[in-house]
N, CA, C and O atoms as a MOPAC input file, in Angstrom:
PM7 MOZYME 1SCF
protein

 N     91.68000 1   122.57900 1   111.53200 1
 C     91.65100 1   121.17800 1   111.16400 1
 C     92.26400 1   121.01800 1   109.78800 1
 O     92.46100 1   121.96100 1   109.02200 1
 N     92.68800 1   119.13600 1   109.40900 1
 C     93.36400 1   119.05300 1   108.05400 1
 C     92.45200 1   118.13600 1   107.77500 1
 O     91.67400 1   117.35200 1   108.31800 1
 N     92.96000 1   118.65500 1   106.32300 1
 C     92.24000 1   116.78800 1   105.44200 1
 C     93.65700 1   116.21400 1   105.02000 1
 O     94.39400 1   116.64700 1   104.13500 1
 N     93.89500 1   114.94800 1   106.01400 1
 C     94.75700 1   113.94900 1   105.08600 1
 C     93.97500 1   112.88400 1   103.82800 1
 O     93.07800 1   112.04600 1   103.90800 1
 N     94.69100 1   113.32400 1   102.84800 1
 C     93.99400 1   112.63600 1   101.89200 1
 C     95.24400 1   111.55500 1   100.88000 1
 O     96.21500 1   111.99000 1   100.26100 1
 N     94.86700 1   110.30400 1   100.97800 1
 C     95.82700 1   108.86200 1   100.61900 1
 C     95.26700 1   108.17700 1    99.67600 1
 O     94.21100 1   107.54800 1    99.72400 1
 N     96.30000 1   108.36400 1    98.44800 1
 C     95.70300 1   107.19800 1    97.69700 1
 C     96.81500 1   106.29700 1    97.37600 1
 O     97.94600 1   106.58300 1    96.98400 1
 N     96.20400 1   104.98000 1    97.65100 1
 C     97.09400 1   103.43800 1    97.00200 1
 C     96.21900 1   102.78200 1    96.38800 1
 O     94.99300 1   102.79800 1    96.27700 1
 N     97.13500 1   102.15700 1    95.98100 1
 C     96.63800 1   100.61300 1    94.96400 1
 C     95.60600 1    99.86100 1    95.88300 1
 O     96.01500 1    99.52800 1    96.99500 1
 N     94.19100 1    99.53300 1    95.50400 1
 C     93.17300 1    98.63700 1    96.39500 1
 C     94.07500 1    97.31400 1    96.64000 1
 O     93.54500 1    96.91600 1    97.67700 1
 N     94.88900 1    96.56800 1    96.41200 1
 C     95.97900 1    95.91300 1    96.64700 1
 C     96.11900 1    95.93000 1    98.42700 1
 O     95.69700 1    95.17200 1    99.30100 1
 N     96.95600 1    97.23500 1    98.44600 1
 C     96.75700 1    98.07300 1    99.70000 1
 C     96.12900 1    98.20000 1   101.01200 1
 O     96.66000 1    98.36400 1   102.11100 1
 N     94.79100 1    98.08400 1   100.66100 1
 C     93.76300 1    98.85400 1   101.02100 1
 C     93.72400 1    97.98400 1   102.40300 1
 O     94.17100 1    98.58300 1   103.38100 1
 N     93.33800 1    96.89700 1   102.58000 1
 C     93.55100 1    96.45800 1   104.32600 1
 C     94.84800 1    96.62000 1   105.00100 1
 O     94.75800 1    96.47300 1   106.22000 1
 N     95.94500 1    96.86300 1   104.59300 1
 C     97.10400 1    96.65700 1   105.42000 1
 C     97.13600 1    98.46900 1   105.87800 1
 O     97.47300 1    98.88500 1   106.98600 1
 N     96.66800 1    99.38000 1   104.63300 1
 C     96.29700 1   100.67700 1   105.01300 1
 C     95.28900 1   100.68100 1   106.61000 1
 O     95.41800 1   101.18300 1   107.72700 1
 N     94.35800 1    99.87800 1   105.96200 1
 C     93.15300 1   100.17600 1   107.83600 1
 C     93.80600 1    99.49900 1   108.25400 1
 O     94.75600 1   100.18900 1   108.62200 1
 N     94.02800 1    98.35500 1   108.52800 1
 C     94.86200 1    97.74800 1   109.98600 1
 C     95.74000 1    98.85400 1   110.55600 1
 O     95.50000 1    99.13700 1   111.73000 1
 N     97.01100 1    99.74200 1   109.76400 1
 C     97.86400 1   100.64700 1   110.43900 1
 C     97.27300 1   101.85400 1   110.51600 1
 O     98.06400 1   102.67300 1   110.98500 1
 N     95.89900 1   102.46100 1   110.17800 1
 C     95.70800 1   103.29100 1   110.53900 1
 C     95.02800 1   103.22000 1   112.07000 1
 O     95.04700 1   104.00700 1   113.01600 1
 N     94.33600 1   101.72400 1   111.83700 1
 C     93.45500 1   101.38500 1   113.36100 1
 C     94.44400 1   101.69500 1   114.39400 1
 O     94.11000 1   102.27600 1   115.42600 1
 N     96.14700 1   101.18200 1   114.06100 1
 C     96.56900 1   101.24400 1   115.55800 1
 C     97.34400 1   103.10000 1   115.64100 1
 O     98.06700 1   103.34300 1   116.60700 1
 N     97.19800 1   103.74700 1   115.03100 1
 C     97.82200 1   105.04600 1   115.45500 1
 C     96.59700 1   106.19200 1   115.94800 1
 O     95.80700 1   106.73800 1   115.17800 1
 N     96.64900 1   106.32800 1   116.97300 1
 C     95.77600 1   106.68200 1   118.40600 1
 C     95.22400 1   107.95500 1   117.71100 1
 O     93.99700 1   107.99900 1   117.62200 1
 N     96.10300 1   109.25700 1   117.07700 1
 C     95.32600 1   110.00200 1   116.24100 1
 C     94.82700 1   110.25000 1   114.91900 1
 O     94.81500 1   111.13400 1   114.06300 1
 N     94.39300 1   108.99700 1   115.14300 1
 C     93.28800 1   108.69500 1   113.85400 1
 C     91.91700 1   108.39400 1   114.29200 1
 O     91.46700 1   107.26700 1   114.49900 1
 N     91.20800 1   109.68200 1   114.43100 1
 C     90.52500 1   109.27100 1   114.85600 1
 C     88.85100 1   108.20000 1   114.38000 1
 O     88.01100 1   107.63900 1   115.08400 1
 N     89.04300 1   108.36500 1   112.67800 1
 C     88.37500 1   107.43700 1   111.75800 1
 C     88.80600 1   108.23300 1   110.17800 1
 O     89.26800 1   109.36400 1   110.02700 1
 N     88.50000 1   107.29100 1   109.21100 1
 C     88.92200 1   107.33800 1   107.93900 1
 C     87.98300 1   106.80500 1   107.24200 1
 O     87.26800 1   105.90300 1   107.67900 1
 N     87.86700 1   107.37700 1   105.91000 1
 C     86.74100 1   107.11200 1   104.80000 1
 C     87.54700 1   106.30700 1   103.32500 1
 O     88.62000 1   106.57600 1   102.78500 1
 N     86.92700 1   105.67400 1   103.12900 1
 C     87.89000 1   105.18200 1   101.48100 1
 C     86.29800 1   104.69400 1   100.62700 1
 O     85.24200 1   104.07300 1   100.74300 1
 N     87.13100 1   105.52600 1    99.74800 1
 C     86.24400 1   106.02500 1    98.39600 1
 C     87.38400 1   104.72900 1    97.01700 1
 O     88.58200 1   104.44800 1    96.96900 1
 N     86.55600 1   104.44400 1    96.42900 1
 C     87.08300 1   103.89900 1    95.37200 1
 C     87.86000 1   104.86100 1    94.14900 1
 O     87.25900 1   105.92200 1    93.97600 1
 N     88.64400 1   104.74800 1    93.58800 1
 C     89.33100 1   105.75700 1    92.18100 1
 C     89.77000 1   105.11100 1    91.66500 1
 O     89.97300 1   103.92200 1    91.91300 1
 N     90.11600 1   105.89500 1    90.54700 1
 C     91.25700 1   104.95500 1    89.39200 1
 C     92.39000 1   105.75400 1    89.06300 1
 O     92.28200 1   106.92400 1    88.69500 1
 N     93.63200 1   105.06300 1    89.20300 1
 C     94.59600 1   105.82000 1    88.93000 1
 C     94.86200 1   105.90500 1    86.96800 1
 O     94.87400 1   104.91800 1    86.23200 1
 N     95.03100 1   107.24300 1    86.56400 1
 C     95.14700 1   107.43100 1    85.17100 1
 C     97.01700 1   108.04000 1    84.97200 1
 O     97.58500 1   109.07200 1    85.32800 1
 N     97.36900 1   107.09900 1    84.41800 1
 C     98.73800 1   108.19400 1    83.92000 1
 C     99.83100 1   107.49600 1    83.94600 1
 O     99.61400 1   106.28400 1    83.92800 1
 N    100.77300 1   107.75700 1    83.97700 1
 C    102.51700 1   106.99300 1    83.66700 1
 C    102.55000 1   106.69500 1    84.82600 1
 O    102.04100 1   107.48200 1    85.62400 1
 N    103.05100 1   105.67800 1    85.22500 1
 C    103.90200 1   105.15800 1    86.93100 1
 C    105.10300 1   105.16800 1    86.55500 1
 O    105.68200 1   104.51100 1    85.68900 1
 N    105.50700 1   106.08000 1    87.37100 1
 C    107.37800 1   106.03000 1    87.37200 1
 C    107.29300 1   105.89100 1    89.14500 1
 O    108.29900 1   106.44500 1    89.58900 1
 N    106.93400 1   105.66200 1    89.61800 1
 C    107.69000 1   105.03300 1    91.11800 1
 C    107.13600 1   103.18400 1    91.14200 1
 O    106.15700 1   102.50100 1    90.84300 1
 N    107.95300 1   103.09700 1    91.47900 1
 C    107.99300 1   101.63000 1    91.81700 1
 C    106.75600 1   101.45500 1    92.94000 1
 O    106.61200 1   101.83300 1    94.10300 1
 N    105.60000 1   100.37000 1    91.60200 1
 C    104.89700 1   100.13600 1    92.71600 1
 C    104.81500 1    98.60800 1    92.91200 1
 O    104.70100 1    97.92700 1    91.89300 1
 N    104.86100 1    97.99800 1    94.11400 1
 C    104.69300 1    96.79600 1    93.91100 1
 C    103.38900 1    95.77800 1    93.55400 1
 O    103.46800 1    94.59600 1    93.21800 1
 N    101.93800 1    96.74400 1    93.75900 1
 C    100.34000 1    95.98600 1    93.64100 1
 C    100.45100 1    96.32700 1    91.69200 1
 O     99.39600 1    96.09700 1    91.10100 1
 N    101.30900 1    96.69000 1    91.05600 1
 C    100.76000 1    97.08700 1    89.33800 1
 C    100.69900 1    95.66900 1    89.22600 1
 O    101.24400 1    94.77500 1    89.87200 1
 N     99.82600 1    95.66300 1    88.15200 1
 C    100.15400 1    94.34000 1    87.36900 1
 C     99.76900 1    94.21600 1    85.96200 1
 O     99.04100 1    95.10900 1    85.52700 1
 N    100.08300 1    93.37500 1    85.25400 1
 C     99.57400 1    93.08500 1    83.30700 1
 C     98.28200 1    93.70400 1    83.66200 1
 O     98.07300 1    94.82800 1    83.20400 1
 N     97.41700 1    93.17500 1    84.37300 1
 C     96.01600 1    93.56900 1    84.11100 1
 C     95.61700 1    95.36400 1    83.99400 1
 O     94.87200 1    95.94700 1    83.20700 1
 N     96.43200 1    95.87000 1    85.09300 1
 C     96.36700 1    97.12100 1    84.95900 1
 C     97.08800 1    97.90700 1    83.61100 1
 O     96.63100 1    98.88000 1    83.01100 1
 N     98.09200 1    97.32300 1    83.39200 1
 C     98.37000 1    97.70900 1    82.32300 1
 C     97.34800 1    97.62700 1    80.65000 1
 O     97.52500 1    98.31300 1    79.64300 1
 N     96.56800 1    96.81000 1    80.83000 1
 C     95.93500 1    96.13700 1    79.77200 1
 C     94.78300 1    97.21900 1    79.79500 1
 O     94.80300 1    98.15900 1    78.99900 1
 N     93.73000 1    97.05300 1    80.77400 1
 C     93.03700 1    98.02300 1    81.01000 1
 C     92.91200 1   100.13200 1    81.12000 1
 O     92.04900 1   101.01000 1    81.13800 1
 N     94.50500 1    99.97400 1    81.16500 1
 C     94.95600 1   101.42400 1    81.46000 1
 C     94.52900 1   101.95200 1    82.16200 1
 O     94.29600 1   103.08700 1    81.74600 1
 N     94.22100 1   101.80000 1    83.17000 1
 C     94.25700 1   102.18500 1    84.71500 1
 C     94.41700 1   101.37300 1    86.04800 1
 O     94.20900 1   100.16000 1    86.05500 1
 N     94.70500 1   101.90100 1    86.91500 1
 C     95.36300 1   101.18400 1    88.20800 1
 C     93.80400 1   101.34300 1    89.31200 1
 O     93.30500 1   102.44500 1    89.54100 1
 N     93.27200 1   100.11100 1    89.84000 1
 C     92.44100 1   100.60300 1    91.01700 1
 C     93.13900 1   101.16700 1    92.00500 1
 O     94.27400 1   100.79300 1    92.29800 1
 N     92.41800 1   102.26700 1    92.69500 1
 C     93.53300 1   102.64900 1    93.50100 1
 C     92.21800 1   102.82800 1    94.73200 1
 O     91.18700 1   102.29000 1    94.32800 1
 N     92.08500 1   103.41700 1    96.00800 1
 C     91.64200 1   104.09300 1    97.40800 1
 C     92.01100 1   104.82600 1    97.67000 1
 O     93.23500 1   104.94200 1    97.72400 1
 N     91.08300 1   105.88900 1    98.03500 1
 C     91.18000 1   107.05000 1    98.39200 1
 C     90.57100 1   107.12100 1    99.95200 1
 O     89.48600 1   106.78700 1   100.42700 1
 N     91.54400 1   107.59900 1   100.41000 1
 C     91.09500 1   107.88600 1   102.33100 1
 C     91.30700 1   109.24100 1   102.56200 1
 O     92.10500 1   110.12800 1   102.26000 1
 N     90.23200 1   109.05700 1   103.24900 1
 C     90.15300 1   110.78800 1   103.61600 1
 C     90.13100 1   110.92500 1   105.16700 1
 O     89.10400 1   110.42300 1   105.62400 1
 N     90.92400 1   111.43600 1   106.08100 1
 C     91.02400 1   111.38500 1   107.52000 1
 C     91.28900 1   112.95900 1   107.91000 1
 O     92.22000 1   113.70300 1   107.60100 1
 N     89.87600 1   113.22600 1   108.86700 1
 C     90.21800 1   114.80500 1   109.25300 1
 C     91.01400 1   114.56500 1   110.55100 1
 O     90.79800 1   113.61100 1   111.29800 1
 N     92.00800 1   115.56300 1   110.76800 1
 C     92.92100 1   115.41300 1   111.74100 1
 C     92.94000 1   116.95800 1   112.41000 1
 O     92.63100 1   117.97500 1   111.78900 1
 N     93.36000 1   116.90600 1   113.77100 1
 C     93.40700 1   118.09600 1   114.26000 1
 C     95.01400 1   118.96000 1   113.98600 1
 O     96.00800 1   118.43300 1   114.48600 1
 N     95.17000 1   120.17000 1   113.24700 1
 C     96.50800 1   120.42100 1   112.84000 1
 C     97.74100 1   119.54800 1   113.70100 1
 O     98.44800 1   118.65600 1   113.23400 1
 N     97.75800 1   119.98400 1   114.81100 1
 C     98.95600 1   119.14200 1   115.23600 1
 C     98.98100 1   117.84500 1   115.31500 1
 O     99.82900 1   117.37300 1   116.07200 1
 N     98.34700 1   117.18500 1   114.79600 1
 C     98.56500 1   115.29100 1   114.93100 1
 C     98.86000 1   115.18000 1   113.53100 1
 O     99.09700 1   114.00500 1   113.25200 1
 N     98.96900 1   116.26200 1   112.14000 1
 C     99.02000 1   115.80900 1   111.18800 1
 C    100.39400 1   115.15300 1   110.69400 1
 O    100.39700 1   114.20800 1   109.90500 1
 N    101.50200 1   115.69100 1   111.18700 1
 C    103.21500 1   115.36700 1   111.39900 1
 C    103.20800 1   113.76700 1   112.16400 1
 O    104.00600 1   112.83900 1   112.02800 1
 N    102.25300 1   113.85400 1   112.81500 1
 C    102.75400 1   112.19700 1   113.55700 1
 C    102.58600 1   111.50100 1   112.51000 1
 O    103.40000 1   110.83700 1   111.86900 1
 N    100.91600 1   111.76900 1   112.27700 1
 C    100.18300 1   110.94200 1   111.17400 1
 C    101.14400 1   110.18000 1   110.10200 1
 O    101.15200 1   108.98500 1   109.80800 1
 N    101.94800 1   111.24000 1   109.61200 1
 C    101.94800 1   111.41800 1   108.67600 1
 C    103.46600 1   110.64700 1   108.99900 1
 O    103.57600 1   109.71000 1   108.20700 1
 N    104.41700 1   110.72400 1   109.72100 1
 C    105.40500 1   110.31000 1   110.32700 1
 C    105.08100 1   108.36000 1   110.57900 1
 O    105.80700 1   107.43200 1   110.22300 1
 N    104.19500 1   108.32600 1   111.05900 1
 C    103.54800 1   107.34000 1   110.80800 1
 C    103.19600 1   105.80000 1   109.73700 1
 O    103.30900 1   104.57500 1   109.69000 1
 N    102.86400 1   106.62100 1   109.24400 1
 C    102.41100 1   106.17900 1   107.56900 1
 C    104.01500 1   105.76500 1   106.44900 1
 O    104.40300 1   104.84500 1   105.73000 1
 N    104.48500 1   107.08500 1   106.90800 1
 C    106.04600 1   107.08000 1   106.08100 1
 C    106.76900 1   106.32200 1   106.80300 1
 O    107.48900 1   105.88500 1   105.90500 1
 N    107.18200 1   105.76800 1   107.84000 1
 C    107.78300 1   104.95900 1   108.35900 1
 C    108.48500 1   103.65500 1   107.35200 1
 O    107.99700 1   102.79200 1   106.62100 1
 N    109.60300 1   103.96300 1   107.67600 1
 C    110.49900 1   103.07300 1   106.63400 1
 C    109.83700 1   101.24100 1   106.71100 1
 O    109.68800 1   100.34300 1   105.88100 1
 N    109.65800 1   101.35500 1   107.79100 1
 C    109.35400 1    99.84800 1   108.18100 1
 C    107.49000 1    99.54500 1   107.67200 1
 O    106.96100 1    98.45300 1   107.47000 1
 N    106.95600 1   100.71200 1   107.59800 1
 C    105.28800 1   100.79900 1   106.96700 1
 C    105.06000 1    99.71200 1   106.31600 1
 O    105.98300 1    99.36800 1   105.57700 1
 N    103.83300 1    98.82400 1   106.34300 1
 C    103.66600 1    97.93900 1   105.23100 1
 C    103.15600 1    98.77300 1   103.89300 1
 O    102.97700 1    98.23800 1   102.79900 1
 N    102.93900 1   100.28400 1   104.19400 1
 C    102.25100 1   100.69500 1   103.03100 1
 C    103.35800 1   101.74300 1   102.26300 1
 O    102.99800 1   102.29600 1   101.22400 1
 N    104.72900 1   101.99400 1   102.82100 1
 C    105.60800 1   102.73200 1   102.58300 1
 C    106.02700 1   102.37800 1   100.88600 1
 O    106.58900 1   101.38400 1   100.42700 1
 N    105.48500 1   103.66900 1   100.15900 1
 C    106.00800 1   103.43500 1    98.50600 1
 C    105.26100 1   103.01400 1    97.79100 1
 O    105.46800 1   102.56700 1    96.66200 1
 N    103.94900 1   103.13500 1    98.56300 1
 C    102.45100 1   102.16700 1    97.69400 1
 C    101.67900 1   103.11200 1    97.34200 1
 O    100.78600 1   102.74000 1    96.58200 1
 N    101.67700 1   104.78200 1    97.74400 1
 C    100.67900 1   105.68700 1    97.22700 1
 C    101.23500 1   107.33000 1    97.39800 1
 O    102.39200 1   107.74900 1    97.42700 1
 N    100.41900 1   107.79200 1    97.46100 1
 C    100.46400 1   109.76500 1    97.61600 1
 C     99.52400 1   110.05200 1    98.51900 1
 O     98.41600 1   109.67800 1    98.90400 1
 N    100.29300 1   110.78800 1    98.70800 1
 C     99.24300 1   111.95800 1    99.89000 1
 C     98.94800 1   113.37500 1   100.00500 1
 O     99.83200 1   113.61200 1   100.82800 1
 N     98.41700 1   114.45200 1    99.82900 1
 C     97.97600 1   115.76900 1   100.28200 1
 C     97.48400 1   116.01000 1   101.44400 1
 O     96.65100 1   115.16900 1   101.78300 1
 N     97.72500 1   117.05200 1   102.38400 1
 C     97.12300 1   118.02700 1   103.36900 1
 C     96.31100 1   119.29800 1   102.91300 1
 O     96.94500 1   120.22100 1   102.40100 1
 N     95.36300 1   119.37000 1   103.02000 1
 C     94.77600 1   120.55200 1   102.28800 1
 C     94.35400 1   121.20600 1   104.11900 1
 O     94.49100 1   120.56900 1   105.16400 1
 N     93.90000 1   122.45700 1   103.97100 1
 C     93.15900 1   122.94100 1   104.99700 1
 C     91.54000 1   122.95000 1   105.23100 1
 O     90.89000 1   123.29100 1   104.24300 1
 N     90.93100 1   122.67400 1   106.21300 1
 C     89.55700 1   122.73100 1   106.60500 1
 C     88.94000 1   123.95600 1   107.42800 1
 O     89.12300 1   124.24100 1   108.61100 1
 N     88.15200 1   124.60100 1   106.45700 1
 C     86.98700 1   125.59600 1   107.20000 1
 C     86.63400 1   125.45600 1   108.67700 1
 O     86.92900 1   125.87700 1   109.79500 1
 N     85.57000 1   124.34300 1   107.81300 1
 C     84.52300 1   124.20200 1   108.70100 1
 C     84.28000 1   122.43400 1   108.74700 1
 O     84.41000 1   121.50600 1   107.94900 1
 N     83.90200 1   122.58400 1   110.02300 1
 C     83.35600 1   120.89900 1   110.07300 1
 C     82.86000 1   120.58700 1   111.31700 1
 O     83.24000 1   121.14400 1   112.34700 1
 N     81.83400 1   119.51800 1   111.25800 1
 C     81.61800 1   119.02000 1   112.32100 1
 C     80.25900 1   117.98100 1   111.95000 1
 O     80.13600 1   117.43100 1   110.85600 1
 N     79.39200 1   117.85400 1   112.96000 1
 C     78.43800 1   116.89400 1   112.82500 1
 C     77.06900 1   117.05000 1   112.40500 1
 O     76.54800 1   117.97900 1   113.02200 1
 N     76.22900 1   116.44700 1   111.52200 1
 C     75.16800 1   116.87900 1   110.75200 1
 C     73.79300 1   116.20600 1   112.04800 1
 O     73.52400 1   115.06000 1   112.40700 1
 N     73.23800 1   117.49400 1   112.41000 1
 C     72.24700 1   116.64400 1   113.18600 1
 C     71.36000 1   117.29700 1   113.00400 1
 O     70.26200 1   116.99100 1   113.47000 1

C-alpha cells in the first residue's frame, strides 16, 4: 500500500473533494488543516495580501491510502492539465507497512 499525501491552499479544498469523489480509486481521504511556511515561487492562484501579511498560507493536507497500482492513475488524475486543482499544491508517495482497521 501508498500514502498519497496533498497539500493546497484551503482556497482549494472543495474543488479537491468534489474531484477526488469522482475518481473510482479513491477509495476515501482525510484533510487535516496546516500552514504553509516559506517563499512561493510557483504561481499560486488562492495567495493573497492577507497571507502575505500574516506570513503564512492556510493550506490542507489529504492523506489517501491507495493500493500500489492505482497510485499512477491517482495521481494522473489529479495532474490533469484540465484539473481544477492543477498548480494549486504538492504531493508525496511514501510507502505503507502496515494498515488496516482498528476493532
Amino acid at each position: 500500500m501508498k500514502l498519497l499525501t496533498l497539500v493546497v491552499h484551503t482556497g482549494a479544498q472543495q474543488d479537491l473533494a468534489d474531484l477526488l469523489r469522482t475518481i473510482d480509486k479513491v477509495p476515501g481521504f482525510t484533510f487535516s488543516h496546516a500552514e504553509g511556511h516559506g517563499l512561493e515561487i510557483e504561481e499560486d492562484a488562492y495567495l493573497s495580501a492577507r497571507d502575505d501579511t500574516v506570513g503564512y498560507a492556510p493550506r490542507v493536507r489529504t492523506d489517501i491510502l491507495l493500493e500500489d497500482e492505482n497510485v499512477d492513475e491517482v495521481l494522473s488524475e489529479l495532474c490533469n492539465k484540465g484539473s481544477c486543482i492543477t498548480g494549486q499544491g504538492i504531493y508525496w508517495v511514501t510507502a505503507v507497512e502496515k494498515g488496516g482497521h482498528l476493532k
